[in-house]
VMD Tcl script that builds the backbone (N, CA, C; Angstrom):
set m [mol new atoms 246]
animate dup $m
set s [atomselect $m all]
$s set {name element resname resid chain x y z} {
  {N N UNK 1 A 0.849 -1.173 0.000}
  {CA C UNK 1 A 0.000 0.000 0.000}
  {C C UNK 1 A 0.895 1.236 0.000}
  {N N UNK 2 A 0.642 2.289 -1.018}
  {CA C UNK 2 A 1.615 3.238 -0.991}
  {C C UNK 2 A 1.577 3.975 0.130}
  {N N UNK 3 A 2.494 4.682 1.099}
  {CA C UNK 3 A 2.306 5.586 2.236}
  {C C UNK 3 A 1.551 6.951 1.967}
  {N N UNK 4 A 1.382 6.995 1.123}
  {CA C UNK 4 A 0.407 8.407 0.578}
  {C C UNK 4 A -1.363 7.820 1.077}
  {N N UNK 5 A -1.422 7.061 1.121}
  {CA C UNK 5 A -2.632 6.444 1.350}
  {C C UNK 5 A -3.208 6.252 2.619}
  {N N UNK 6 A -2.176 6.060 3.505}
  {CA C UNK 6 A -2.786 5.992 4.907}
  {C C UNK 6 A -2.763 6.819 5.710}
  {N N UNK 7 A -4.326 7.184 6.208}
  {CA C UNK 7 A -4.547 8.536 6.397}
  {C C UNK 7 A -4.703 8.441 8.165}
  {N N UNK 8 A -5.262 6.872 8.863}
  {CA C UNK 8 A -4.983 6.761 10.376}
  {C C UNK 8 A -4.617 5.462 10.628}
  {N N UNK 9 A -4.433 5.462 11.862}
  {CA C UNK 9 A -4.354 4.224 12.368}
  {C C UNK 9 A -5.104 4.222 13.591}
  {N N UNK 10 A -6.451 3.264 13.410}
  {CA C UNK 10 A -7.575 2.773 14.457}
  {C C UNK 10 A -6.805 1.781 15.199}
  {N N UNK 11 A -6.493 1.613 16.685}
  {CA C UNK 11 A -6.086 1.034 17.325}
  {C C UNK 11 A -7.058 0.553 18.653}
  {N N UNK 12 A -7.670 -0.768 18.885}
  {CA C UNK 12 A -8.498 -1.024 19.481}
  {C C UNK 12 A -8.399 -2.940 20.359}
  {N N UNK 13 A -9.019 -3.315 21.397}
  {CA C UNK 13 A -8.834 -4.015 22.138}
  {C C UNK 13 A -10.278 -5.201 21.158}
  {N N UNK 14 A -10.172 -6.538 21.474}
  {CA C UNK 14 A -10.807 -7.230 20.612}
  {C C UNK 14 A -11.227 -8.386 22.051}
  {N N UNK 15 A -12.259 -9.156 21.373}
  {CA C UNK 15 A -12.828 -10.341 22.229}
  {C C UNK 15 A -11.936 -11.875 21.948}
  {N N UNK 16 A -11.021 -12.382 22.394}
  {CA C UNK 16 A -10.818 -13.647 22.066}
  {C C UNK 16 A -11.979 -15.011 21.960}
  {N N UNK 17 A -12.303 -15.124 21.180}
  {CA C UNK 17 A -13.492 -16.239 21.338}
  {C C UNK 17 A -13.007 -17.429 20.999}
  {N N UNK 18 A -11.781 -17.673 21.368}
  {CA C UNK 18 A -10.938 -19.313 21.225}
  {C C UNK 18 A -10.470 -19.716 19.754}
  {N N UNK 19 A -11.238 -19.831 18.760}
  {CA C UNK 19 A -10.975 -20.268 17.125}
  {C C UNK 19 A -10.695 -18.516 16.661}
  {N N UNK 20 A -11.177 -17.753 17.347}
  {CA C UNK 20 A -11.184 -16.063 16.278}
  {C C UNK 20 A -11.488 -14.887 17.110}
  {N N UNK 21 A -10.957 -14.074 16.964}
  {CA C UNK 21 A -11.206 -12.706 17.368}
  {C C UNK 21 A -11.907 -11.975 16.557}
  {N N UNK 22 A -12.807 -11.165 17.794}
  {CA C UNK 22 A -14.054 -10.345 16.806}
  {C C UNK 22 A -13.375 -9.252 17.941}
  {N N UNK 23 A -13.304 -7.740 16.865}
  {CA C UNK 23 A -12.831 -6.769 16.970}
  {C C UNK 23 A -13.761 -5.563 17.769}
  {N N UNK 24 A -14.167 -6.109 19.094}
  {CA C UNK 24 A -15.170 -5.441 19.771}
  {C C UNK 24 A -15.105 -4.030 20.644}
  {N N UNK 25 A -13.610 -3.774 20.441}
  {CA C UNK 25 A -13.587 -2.415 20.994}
  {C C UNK 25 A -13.236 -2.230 22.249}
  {N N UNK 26 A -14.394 -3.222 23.001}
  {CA C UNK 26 A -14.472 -3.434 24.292}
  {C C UNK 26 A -13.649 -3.931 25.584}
  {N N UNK 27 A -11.910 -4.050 24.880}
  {CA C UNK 27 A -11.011 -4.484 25.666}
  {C C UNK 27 A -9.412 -3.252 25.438}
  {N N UNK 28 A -8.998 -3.328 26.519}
  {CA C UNK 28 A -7.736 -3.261 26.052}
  {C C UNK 28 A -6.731 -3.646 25.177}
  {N N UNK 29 A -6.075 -2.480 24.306}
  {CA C UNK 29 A -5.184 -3.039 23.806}
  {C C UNK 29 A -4.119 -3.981 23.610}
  {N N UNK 30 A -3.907 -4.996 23.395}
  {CA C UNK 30 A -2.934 -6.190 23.335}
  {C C UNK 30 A -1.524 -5.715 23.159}
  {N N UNK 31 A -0.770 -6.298 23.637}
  {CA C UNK 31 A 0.716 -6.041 23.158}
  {C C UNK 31 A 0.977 -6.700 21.830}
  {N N UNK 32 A 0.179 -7.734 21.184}
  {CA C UNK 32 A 0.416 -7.748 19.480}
  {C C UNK 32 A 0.193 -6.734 18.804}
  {N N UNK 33 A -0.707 -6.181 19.052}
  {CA C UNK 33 A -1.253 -5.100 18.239}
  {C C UNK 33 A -0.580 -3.895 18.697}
  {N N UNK 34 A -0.214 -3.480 20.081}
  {CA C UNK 34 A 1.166 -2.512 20.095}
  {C C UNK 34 A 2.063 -2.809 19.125}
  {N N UNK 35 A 2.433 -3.515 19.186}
  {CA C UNK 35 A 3.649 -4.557 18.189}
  {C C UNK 35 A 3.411 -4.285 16.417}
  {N N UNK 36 A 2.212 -4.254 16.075}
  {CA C UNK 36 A 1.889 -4.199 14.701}
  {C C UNK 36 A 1.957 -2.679 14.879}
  {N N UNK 37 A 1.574 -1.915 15.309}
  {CA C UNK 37 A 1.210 -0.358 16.062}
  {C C UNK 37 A 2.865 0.122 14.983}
  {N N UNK 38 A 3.578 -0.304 15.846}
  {CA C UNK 38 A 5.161 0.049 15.918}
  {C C UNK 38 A 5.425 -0.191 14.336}
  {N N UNK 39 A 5.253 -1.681 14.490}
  {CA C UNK 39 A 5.706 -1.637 12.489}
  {C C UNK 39 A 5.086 -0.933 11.550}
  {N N UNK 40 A 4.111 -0.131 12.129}
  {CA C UNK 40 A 3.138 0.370 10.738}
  {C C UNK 40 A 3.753 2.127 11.317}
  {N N UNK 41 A 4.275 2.301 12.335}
  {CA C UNK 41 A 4.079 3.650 12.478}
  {C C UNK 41 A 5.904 3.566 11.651}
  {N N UNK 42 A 6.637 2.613 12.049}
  {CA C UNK 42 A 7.927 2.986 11.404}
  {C C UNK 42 A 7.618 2.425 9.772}
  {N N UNK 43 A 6.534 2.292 8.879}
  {CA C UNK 43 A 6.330 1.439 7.151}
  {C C UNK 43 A 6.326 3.585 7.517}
  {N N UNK 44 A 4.930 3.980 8.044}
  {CA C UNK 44 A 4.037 4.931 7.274}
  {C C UNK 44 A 4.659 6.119 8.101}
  {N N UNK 45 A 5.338 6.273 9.003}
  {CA C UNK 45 A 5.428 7.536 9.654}
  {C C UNK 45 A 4.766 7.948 10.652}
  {N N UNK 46 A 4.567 8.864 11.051}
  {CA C UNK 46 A 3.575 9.502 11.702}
  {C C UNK 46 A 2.092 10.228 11.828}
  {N N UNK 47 A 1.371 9.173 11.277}
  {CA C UNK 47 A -0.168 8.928 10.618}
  {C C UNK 47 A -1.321 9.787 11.916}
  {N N UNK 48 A -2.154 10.401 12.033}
  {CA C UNK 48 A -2.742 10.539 13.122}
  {C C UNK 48 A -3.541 9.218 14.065}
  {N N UNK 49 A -3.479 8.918 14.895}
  {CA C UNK 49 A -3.837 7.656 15.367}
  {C C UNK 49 A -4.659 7.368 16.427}
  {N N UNK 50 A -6.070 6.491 16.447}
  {CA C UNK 50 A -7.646 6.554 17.174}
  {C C UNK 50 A -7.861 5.259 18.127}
  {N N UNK 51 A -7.733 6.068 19.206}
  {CA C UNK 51 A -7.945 4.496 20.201}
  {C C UNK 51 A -9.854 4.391 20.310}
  {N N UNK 52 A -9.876 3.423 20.010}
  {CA C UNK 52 A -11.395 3.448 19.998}
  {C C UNK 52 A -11.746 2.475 21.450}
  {N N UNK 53 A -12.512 2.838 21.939}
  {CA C UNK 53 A -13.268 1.408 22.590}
  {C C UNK 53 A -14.716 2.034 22.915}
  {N N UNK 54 A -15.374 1.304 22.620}
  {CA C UNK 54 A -16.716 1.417 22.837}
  {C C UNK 54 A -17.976 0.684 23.424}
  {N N UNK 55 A -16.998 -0.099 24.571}
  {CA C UNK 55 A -18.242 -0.677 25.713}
  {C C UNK 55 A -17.323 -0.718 26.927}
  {N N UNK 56 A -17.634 -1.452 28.094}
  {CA C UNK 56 A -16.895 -1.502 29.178}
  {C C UNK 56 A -15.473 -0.247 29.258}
  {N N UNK 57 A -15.964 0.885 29.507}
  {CA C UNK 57 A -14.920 2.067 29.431}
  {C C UNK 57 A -14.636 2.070 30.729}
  {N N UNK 58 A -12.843 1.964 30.440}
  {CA C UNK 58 A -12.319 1.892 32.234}
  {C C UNK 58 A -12.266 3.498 32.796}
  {N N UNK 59 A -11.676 3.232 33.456}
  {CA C UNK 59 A -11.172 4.684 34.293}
  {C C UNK 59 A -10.328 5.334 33.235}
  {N N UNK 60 A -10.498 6.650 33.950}
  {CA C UNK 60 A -9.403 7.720 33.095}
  {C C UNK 60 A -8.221 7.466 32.757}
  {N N UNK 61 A -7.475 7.269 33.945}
  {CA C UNK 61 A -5.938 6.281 34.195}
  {C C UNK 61 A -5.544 5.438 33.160}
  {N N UNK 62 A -6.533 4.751 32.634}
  {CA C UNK 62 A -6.179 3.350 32.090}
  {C C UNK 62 A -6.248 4.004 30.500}
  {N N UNK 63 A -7.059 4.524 30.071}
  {CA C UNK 63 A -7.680 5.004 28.793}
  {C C UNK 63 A -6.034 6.184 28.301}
  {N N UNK 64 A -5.589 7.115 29.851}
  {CA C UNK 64 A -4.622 7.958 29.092}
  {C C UNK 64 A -3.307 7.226 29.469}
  {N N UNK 65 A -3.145 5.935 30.329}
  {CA C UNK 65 A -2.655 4.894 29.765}
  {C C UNK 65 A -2.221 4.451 28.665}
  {N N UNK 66 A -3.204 4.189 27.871}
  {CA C UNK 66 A -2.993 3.898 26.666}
  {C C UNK 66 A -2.760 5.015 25.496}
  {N N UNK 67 A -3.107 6.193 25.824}
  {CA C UNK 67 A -2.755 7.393 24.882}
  {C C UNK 67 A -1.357 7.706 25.133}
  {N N UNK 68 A -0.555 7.389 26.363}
  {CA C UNK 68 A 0.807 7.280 26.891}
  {C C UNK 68 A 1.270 6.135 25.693}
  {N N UNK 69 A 0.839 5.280 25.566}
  {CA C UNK 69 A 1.693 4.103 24.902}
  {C C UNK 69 A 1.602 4.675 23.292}
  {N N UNK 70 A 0.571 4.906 23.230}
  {CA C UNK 70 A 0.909 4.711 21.261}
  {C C UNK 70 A 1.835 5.732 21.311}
  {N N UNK 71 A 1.407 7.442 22.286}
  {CA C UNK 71 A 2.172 8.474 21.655}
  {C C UNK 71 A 3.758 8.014 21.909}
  {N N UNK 72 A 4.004 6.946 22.677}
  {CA C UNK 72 A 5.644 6.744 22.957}
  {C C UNK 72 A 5.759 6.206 21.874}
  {N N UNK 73 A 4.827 4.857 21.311}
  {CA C UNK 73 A 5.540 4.212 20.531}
  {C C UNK 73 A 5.569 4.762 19.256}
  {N N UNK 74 A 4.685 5.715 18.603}
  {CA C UNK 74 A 4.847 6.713 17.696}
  {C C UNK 74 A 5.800 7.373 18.005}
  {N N UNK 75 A 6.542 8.011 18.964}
  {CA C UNK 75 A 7.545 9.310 19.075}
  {C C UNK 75 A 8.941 8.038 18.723}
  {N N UNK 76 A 8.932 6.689 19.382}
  {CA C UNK 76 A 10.384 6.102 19.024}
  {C C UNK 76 A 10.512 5.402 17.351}
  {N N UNK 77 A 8.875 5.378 17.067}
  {CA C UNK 77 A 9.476 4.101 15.402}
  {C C UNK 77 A 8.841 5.330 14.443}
  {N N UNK 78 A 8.613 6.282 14.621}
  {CA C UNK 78 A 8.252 7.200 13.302}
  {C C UNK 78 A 9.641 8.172 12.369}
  {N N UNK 79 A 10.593 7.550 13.401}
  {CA C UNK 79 A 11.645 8.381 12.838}
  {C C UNK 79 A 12.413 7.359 11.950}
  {N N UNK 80 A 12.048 5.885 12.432}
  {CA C UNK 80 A 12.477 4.862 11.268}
  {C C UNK 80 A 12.198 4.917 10.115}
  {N N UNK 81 A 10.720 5.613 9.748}
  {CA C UNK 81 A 10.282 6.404 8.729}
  {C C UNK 81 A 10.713 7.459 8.134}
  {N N UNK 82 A 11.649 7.856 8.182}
  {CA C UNK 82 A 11.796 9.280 7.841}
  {C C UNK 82 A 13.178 9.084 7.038}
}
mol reanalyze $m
mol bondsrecalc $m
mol representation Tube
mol addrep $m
């Protein structure tokens, strides 16, 4: 996919249901998907990027928690991009 093309990156917590994951919003982020997070922010750069969750919403803590993690892991692999 050319890097001209990707305009965000939706980053969101999913349901394990044993055979498959359905992408429900409703969990915390995984450290795989940190992990994919990282390789796509050092392919594409520094993309604007959307933590979604949209059921069981924790505390404040936990939510800018996680706005702590992407913006780190965006500030260390976006320059691999460059």
């Amino acid at each position: 996919m050319p890097a001209s093309r990707v305009r965000q990156f939706h980053l969101a917590g999913h349901s394990d249901m044993g055979g498959h994951l359905i992408d429900t919003h409703d969990h915390p982020i995984v450290a795989p998907v940190w992990d994919l997070y990282a390789q796509a922010v050092a392919l594409f750069g520094d993309v604007p990027t959307m933590i979604e969750r949209d059921d069981n919403i924790p505390e404040l803590q936990e939510l800018v928690a996680e706005l702590d993690m992407a913006r780190d892991i965006a500030a260390r692999h976006s320059r691999q991009a460059a």
